[in-house]
C-alpha positions as protocol buffer text, in pm:
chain_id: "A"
residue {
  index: 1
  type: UNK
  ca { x: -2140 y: -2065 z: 3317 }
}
residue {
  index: 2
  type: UNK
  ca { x: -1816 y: -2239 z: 3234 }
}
residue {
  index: 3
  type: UNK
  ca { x: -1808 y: -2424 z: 3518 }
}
residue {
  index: 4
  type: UNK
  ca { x: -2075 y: -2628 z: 3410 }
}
residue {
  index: 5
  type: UNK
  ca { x: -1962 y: -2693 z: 3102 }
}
residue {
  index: 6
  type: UNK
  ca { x: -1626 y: -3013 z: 3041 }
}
residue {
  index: 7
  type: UNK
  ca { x: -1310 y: -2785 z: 2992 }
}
residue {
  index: 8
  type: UNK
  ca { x: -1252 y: -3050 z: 2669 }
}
residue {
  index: 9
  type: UNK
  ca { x: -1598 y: -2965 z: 2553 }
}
residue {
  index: 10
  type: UNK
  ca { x: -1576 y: -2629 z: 2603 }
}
residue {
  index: 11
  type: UNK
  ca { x: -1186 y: -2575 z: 2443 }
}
residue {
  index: 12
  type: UNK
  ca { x: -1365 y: -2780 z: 2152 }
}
residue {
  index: 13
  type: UNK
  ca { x: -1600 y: -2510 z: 2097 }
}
residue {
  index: 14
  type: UNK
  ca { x: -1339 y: -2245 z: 2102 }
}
residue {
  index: 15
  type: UNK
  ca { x: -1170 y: -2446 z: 1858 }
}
residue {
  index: 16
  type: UNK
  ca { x: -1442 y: -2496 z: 1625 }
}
residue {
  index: 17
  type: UNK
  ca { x: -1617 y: -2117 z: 1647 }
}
residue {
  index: 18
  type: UNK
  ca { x: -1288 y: -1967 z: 1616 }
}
residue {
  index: 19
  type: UNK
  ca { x: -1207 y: -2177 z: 1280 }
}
residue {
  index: 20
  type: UNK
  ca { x: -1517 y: -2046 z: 1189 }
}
residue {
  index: 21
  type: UNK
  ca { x: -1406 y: -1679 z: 1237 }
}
residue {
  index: 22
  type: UNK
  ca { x: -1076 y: -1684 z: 1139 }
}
residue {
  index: 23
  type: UNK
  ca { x: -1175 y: -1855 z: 771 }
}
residue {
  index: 24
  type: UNK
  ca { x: -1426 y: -1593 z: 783 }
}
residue {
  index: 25
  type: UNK
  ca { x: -1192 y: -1259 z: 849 }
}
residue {
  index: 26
  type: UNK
  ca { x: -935 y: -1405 z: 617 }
}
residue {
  index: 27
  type: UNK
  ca { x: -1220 y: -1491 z: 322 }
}
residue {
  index: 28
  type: UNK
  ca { x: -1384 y: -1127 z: 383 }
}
residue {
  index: 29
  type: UNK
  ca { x: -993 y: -953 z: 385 }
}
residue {
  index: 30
  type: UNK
  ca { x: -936 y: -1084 z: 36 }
}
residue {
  index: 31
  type: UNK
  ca { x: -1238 y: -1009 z: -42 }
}
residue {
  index: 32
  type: UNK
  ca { x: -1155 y: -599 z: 65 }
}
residue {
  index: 33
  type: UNK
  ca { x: -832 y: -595 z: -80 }
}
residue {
  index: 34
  type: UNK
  ca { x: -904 y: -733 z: -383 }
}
residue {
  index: 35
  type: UNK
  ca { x: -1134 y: -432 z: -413 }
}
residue {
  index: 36
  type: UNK
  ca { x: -838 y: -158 z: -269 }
}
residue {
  index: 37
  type: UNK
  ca { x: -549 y: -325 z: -569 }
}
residue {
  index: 38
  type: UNK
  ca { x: -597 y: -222 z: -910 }
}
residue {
  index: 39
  type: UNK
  ca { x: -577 y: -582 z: -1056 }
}
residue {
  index: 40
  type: UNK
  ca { x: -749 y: -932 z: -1057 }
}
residue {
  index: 41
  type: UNK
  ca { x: -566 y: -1191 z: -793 }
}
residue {
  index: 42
  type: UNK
  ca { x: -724 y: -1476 z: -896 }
}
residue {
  index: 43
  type: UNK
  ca { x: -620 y: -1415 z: -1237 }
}
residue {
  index: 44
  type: UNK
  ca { x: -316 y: -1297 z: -1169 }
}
residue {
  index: 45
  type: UNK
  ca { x: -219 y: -1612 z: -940 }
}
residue {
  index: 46
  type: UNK
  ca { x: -356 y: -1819 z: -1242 }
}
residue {
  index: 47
  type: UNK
  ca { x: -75 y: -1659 z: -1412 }
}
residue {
  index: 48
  type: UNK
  ca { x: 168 y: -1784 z: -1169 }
}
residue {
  index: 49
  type: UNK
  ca { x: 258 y: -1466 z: -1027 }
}
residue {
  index: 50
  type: UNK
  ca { x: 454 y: -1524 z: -729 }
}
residue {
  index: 51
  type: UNK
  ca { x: 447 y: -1191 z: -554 }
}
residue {
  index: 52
  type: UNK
  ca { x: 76 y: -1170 z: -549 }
}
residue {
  index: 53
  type: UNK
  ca { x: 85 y: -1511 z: -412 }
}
residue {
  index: 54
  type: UNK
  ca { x: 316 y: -1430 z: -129 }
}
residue {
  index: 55
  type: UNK
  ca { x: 114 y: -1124 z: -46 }
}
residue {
  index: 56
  type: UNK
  ca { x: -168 y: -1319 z: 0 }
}
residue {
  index: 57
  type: UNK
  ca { x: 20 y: -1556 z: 212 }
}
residue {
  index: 58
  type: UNK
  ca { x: 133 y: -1277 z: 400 }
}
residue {
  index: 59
  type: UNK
  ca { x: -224 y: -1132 z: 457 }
}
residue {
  index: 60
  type: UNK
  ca { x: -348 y: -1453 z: 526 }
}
residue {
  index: 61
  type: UNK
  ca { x: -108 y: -1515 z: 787 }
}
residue {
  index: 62
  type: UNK
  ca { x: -120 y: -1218 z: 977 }
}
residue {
  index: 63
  type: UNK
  ca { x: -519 y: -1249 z: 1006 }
}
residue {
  index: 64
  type: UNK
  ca { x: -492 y: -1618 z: 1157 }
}
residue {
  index: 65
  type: UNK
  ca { x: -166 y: -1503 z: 1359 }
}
residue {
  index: 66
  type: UNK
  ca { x: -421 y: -1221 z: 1549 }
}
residue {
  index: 67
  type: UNK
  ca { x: -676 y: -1409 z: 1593 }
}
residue {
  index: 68
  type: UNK
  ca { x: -504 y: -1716 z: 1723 }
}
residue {
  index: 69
  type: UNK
  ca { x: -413 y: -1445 z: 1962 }
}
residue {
  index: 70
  type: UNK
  ca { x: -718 y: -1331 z: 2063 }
}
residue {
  index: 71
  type: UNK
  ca { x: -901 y: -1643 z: 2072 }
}
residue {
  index: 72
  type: UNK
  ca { x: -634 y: -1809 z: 2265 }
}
residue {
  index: 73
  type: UNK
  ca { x: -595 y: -1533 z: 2529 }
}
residue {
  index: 74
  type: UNK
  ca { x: -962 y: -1532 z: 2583 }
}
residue {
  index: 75
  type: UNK
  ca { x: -944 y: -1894 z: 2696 }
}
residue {
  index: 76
  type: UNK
  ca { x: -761 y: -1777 z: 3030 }
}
């Protein structure tokens, strides 16, 4: 099937369905952990609490790292 299909086209459409998916997985892991801590992160990041913030960097980096992984290795 991908022979049919522009390689530019078709890296495009990795591009833009894997954007999709990784601002998906990294909304829906806040979303989790925010329910496994014992305190509010928005509120606490209102606060300027700079822990909380790096943790969510953190998380948020280590979703997009895998799957920029995975989405990249599946365009082999």
């Amino acid at each position: 099937m991908t022979d049919t299909f522009d390689p530019i086209v078709l890296n495009l459409l990795y591009v833009f369905f894997g954007g999709i998916l990784t601002l998906f997985f990294m909304w829906t892991g806040c979303k989790m952990f925010s329910h496994i801590v014992s305190f509010s992160i928005q509120e606490q990041l209102q606060e300027g609490n700079v822990a909380v913030g790096l943790m969510i960097m953190g998380m948020f980096i280590g979703i997009g790292t895998a799957l920029g992984l995975v989405i990249g290795l599946g365009l082999n």
